[in-house]
C-alpha positions in Angstrom: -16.2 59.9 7.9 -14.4 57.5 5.6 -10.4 56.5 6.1 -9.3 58.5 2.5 -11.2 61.3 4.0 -9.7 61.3 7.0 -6.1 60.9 6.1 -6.8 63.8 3.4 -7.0 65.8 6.6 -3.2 65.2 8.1 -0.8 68.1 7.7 3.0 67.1 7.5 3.5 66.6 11.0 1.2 63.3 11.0 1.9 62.3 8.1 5.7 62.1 8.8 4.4 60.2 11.9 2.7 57.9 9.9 5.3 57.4 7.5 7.8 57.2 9.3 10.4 60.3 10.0 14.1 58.4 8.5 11.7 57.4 5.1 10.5 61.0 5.1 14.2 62.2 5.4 15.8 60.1 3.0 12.9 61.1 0.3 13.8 65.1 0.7 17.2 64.3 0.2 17.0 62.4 -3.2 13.5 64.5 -4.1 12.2 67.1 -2.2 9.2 66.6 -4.3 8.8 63.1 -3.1 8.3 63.9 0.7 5.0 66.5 -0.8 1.7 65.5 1.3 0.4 64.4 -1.7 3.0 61.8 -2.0 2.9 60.9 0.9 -0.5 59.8 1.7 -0.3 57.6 -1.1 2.8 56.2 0.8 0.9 56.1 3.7 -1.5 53.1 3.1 0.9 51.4 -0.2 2.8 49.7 3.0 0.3 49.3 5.2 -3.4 48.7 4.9 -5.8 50.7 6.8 -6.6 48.4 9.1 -3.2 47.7 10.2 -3.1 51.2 10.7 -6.2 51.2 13.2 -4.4 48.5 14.9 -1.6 49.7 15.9 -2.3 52.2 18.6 0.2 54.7 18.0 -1.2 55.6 14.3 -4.7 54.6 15.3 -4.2 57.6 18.1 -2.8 60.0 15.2 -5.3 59.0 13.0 -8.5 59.4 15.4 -7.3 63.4 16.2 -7.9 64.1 12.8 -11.8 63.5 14.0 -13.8 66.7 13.9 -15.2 67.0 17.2 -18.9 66.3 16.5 -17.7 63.0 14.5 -15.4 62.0 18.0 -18.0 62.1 20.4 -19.7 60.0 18.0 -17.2 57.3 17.8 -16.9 57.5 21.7 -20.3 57.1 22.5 -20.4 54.2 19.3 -17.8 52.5 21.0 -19.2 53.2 24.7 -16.4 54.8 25.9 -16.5 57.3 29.3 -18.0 60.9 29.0 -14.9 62.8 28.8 -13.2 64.4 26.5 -14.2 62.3 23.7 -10.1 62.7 22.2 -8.9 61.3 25.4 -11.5 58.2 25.8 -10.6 57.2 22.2 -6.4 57.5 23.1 -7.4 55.6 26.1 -9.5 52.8 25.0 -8.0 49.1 24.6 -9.6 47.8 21.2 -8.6 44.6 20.6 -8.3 42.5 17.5 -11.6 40.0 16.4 -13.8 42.1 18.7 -17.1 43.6 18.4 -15.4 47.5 19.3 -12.8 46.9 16.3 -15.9 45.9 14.4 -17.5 48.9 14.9 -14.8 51.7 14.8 -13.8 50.0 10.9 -17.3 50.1 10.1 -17.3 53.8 11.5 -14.4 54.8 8.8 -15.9 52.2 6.0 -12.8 50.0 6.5 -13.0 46.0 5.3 -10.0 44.3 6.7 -7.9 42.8 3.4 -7.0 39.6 5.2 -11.1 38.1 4.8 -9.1 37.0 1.3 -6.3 35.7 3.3 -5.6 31.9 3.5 -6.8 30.3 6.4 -4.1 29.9 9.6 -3.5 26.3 9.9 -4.3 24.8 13.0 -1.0 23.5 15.5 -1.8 20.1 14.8 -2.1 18.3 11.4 -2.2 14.6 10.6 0.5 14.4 7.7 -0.1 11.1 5.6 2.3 9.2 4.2 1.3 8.0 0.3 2.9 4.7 0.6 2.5 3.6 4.6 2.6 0.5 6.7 0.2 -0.5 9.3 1.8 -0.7 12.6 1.9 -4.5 12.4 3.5 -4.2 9.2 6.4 -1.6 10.3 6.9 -3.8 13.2 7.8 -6.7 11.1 9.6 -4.8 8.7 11.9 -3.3 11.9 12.4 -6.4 13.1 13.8 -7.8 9.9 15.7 -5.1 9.0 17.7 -5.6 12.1 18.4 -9.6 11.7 19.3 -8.8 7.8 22.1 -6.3 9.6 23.3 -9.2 11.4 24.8 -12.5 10.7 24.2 -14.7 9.1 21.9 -12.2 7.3 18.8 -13.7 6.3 15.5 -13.7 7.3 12.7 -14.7 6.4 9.4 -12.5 6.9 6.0 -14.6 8.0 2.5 -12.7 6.7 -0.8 -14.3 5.8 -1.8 -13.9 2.6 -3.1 -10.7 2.1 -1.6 -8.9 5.2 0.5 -6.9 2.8 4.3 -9.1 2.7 4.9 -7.1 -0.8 4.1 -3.8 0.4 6.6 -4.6 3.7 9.0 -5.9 1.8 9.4 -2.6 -0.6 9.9 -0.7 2.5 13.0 -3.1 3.2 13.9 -2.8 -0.5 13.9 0.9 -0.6 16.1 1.4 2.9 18.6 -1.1 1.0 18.9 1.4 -2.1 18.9 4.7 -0.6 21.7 3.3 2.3 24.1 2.1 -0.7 24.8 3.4 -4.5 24.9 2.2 -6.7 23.2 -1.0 -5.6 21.5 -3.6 -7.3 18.2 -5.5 -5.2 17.3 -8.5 -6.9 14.0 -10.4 -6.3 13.2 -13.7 -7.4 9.6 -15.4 -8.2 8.3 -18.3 -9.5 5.8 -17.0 -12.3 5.3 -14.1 -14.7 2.1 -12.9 -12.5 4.6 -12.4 -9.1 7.7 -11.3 -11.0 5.3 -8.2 -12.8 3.1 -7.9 -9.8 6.9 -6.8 -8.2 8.0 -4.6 -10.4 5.1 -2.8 -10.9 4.6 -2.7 -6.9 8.3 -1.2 -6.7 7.6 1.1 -9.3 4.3 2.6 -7.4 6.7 2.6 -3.8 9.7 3.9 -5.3 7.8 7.3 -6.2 7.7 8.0 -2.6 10.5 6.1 -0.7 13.1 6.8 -3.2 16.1 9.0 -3.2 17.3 9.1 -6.8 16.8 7.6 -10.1 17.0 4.1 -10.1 16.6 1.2 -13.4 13.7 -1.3 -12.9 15.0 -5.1 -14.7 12.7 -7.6 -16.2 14.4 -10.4 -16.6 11.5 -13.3 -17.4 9.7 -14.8 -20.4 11.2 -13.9 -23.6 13.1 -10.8 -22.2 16.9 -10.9 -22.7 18.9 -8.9 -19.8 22.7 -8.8 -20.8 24.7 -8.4 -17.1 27.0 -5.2 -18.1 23.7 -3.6 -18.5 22.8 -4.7 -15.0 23.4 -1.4 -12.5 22.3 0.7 -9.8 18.5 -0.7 -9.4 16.1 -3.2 -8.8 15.7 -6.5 -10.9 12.8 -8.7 -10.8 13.6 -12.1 -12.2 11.9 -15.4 -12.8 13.7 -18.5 -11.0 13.6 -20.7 -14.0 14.9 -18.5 -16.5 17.5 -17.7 -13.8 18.8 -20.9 -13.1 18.7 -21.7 -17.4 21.2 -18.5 -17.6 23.0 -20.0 -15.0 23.0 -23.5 -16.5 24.5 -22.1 -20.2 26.9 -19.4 -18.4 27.7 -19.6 -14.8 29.3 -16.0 -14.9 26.0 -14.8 -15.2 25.3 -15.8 -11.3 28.2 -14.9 -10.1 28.8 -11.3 -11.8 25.1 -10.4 -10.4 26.1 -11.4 -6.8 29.2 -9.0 -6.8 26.7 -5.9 -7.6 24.1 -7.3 -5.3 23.5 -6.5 -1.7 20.0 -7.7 -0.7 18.1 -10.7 -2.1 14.6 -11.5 -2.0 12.8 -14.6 -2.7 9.0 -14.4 -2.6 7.0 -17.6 -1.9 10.3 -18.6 0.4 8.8 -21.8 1.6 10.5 -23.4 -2.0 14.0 -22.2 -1.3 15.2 -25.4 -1.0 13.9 -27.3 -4.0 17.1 -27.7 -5.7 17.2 -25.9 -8.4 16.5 -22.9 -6.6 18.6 -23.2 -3.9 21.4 -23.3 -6.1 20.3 -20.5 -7.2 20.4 -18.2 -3.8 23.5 -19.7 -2.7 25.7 -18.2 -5.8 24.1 -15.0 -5.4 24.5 -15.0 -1.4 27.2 -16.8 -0.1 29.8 -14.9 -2.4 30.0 -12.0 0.1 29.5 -12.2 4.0 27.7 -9.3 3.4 25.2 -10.1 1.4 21.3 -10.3 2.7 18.4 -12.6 1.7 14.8 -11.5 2.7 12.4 -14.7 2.1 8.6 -13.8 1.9 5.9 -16.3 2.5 2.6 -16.8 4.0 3.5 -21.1 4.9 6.9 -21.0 6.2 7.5 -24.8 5.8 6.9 -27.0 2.5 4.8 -29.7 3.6 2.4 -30.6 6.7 4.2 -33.5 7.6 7.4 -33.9 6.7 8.9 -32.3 9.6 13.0 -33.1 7.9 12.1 -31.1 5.3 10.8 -27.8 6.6 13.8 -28.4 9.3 15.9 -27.9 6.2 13.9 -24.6 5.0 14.3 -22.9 8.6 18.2 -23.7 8.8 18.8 -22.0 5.4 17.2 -18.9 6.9 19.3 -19.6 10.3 16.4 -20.2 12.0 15.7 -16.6 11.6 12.0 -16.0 11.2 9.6 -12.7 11.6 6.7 -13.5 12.7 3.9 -11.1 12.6 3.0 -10.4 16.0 -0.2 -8.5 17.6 -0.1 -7.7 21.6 -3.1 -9.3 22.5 -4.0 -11.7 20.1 -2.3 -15.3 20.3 -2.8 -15.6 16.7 -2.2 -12.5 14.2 -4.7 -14.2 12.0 -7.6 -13.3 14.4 -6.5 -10.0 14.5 -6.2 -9.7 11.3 -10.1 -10.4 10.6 -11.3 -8.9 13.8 -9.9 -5.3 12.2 -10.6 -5.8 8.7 -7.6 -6.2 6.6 -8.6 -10.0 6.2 -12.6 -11.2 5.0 -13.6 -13.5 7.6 -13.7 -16.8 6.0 -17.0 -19.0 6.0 -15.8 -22.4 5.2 -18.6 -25.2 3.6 -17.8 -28.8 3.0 -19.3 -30.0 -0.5 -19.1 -33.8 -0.1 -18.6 -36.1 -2.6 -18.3 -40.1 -3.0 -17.4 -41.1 -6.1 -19.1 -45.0 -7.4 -15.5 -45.6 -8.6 -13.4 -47.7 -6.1 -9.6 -46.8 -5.8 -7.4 -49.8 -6.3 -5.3 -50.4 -3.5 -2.2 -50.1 -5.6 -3.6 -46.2 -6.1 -4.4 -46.2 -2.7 -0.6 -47.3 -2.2 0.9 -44.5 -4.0 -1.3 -41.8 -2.7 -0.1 -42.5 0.9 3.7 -42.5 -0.5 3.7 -39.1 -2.1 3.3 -35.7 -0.9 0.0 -34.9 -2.9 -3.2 -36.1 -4.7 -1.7 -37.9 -7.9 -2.2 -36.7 -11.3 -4.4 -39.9 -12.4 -6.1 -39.5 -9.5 -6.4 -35.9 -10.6 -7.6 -36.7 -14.1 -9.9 -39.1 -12.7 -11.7 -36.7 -10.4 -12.1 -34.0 -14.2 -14.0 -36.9 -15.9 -16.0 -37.4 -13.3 -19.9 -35.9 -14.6 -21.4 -36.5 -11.2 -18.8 -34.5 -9.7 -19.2 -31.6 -12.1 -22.8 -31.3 -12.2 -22.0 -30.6 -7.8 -19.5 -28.2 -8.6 -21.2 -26.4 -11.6 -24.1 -26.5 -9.4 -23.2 -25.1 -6.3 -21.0 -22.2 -8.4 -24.0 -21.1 -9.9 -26.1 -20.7 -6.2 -22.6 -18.8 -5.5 -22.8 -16.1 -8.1 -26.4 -15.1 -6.7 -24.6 -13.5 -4.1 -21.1 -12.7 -5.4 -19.7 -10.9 -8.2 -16.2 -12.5 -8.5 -16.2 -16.5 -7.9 -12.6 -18.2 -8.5 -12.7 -21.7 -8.9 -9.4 -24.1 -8.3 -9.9 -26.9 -11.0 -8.1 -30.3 -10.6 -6.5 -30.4 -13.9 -6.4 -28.4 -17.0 -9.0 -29.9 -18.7 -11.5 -29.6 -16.2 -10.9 -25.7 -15.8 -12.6 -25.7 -19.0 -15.0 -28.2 -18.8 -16.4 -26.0 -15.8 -15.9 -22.8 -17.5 -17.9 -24.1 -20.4 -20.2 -25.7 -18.8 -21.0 -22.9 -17.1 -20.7 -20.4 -20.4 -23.6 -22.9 -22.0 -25.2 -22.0 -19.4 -25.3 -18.0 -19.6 -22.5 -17.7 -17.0 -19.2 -15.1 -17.6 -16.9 -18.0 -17.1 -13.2 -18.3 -18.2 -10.4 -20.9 -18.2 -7.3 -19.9 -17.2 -4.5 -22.3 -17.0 -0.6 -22.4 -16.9 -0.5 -23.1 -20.9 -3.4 -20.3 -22.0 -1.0 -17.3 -23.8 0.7 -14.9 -22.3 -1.4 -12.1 -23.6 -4.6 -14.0 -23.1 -4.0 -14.6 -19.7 -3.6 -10.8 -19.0 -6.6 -10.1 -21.0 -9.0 -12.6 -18.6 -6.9 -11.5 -15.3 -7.8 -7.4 -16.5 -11.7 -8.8 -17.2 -12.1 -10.4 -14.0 -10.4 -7.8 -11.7 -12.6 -5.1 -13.7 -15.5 -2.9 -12.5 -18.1 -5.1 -14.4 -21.3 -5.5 -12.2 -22.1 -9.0 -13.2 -20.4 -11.7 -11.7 -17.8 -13.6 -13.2 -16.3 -16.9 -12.6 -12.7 -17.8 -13.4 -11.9 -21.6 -13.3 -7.5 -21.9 -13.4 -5.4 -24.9 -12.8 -1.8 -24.0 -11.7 -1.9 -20.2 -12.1 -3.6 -18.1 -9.3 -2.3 -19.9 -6.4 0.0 -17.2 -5.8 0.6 -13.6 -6.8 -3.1 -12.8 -7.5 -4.7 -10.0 -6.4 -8.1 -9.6 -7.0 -9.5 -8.1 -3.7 -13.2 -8.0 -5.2 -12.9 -12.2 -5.4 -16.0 -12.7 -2.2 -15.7 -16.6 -3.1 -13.4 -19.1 -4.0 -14.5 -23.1 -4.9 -11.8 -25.3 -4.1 -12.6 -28.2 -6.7 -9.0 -30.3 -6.4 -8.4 -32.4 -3.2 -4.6 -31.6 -1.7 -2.5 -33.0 0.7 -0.4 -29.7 0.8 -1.1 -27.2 3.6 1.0 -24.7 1.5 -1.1 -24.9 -1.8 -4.4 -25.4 0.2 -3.8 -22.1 2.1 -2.4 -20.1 -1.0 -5.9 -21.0 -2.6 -8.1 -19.7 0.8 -6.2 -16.5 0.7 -7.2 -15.8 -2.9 -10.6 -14.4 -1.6 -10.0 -13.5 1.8 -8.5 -9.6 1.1 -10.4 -7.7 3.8 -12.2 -4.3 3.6 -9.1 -2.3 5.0 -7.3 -3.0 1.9 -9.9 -2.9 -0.8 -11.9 -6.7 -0.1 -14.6 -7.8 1.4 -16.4 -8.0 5.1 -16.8 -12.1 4.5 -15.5 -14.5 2.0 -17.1 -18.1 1.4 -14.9 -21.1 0.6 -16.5 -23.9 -0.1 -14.4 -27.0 -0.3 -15.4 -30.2 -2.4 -14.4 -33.0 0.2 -13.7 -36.3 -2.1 -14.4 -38.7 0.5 -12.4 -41.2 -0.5 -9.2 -38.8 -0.7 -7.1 -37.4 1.7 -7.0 -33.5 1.7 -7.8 -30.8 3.8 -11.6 -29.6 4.8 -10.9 -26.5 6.5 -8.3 -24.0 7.5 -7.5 -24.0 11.0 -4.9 -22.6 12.5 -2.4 -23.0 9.7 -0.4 -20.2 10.5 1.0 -21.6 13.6 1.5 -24.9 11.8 5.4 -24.7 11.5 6.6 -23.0 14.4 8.2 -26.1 16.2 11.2 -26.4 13.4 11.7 -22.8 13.5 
């Protein structure tokens, strides 16, 4: 027997059983009509599905009396109940949810339990993911810093590798700083247009999801014009020269930003102190004891061997540095490539000895000064020999990698190599400090694109910092340098690891002038400054 047909066969006892004997009350009194059988079967199963009705013993017992007798004894013996009275052994039996008797006794009464086209119950346990996370080095750092920007003298600065995510770190810290005050005003200071968009744009993207409100997002760098009482409750990115011009024609400027800011950053910290730029941070800081300043580098010191001045660096931060730190691992940097959020570097000498002899007044000056010189430079760019080694070994590079990034000595040998190497059926470009604004994005979108073929970007001055091109497997270092800094920034160009969108291994191949000082190969760089610290 069906359900309907069953149900069809309740008199007005069950049914009031069913329903329910308050709803079948209240109906006579506003309708008598209402409380009909008719009625309320209908009312019967427009609350409650069949099945829920089977499931509940009392109405399943109500329900399975309406049997006729020869249709009990077959349900009993379906469900293989006890030869008794087949009414009793049905009242009596435990038919639990899910199982196989349940099964049968809706198959019995053509039932199909509504709730196959229910959403499926969650488990207890769910992983939620956050869309803008840290790694847990990453939120260690960023607790740690958060803690000595809360205390005097309120600056830190924050010690990363290159590509171990300081940006992404450092918008966490941003973030906290706006949703604890408002209005409030972050400001973060770079040294080219490529960091100062690659900020704002990285705010923008972490904002989405660490935000609490509505916030303005200031460019102030190249041509843009920022007038102060426009300044407000946000976060402004802004170049250090343009800065320190504003400054220079209205020193209001300075100090009207440092009384609507609370937290300054400074990326590429390690130049704090050149002396335009400290000038700078010291207007915008020292105005308030409560201000912060959050420094961001991957080379906490300026040089490799000038131990006064990165002394100088470390006391303007108070000494306060966070380092990133990995429990095991004496150096983060091994860590770092052992899990793959940095390409384990391969490092390759390309040897050179130039026929020219260095006069020893050259020779002089080259010890004096903190790096290579720019005749020396020039020299090096002219030198065919040289070229025809570089352009060579480039090409035996793009056989097995589709982004190459070459570090040219000067601007006229970034494109000598790249057309060179264009003659020659390569995809080369030049990219230099002087190309246009608009040009430069164009090449930087070409070379970070999908293309399959491999491309090679020679650059003088540019992509030392603030690049980010995680499909870059190779990087030519064609300038000697003297500078641990800038000979560290260029390494980390390619060495972006799987974890974060690189590769497995990167190659850097070095071109060794042997008649130059410079450095041949990164080793333990990231320790390099901790005795002034």
């Amino acid at each position: 027997m069906q359900f309907e047909g069953l149900l069809s066969r309740a008199d007005d006892e069950v049914l009031q059983e069913l329903v329910g004997g308050s709803v079948v009350r209240l109906l006579s009194r506003l309708d008598p009509q209402l409380a009909k059988p008719g009625r309320l079967r209908s009312l019967v199963t427009s609350f409650r599905p069949p099945e829920e009705l089977l499931r509940d013993p009392q109405t399943r017992n109500a329900l399975l009396d309406l049997l006729p007798t020869a249709e009990a004894l077959e349900l009993a013996e379906l469900l293989q109940l006890p030869e008794v009275n087949p009414y009793q052994a049905l009242r009596a039996a435990k038919i639990r949810k899910g199982s196989a008797a349940e099964r049968d006794l809706f198959a019995f009464l053509g039932v199909v339990p509504t709730e196959l086209d229910e959403p499926e119950q969650q488990p207890p346990v769910v992983e939620s993911d956050a869309d803008y996370s840290l790694f847990a080095h990453q939120r260690t750092a960023a607790r740690k810093a958060e803690t000595l920007l809360g205390t005097t003298p309120r600056r830190v600065l924050l010690h990363m590798p290159t590509g171990s995510g300081k940006t992404r770190t450092a918008m966490h810290l941003v973030a906290r700083e706006l949703r604890r005050r408002e209005p409030c005003l972050v400001i973060w200071l770079a040294f080219s247009e490529e960091l100062c968009e690659q900020a704002a744009a990285e705010f923008e993207a972490a904002w989405k999801f660490l935000g609490d409100r509505s916030v303005s997002v200031y460019r102030f760098w190249g041509q843009r014009s920022l007038p102060i009482a426009e300044i407000g409750d946000g976060f402004m990115v802004a170049g250090l020269a343009k800065t320190y011009a504003a400054a220079k024609n209205d020193m209001n400027f300075l100090m009207r930003l440092s009384d609507r800011s609370s937290l300054v950053v400074i990326d590429e910290a390690h130049q704090a102190i050149a002396e335009s730029y400290h000038f700078v941070l010291r207007v915008l800081i020292e105005r308030s004891e409560q201000s912060q300043l959050l420094g961001l580098t991957a080379t906490p010191g300026r040089t490799w061997n000038e131990p006064d001045e990165d002394l100088k660096l470390a006391e303007f931060f108070g000494r306060n540095k966070v380092t990133l730190e990995v429990s095991g691992f004496a150096n983060p940097v091994d860590y770092l490539i052992e899990t793959g959020y940095l390409a384990r570097p391969r490092f390759e000498a390309l040897p050179y000895s130039s026929t020219e002899t260095l006069s020893t007044s050259v020779l002089a000056k080259l010890a004096s000064s903190l790096d290579v010189t720019d005749d020396v430079l020039k020299a090096l760019a002219s030198d065919e020999q040289r070229n025809l080694l570089i352009v060579n070994r480039i090409e035996q590079l793009i056989r097995n990698h589709q982004r190459v990034l070459v570090f040219a000595a000067t601007v006229t040998h970034a494109r000598i190599l790249a057309s060179v190497l264009k003659a020659r059926d390569v995809k080369a470009y030049a990219l230099t400090a002087i190309t246009p604004p608009g040009e430069r994005s164009r090449l930087i979108a070409k070379y970070k694109s999908e293309e399959s073929a491999p491309i090679v970007l020679c650059n003088f001055g540019v992509l030392t910092t603030g690049f980010d091109a995680p499909r870059t497997s190779a990087a030519v270092i064609a300038r000697p340098t003297k500078s641990l800094v800038l000979f560290s920034q260029m390494v980390g160009r390619a060495t972006r690891g799987p974890r974060v969108g690189g590769n497995a291994e990167a190659e850097v191949v070095t071109v060794v002038d042997t008649s130059l000082p410079g450095f041949r190969e990164m080793s333990d760089t990231f320790l390099n400054w901790e005795d002034v610290w």
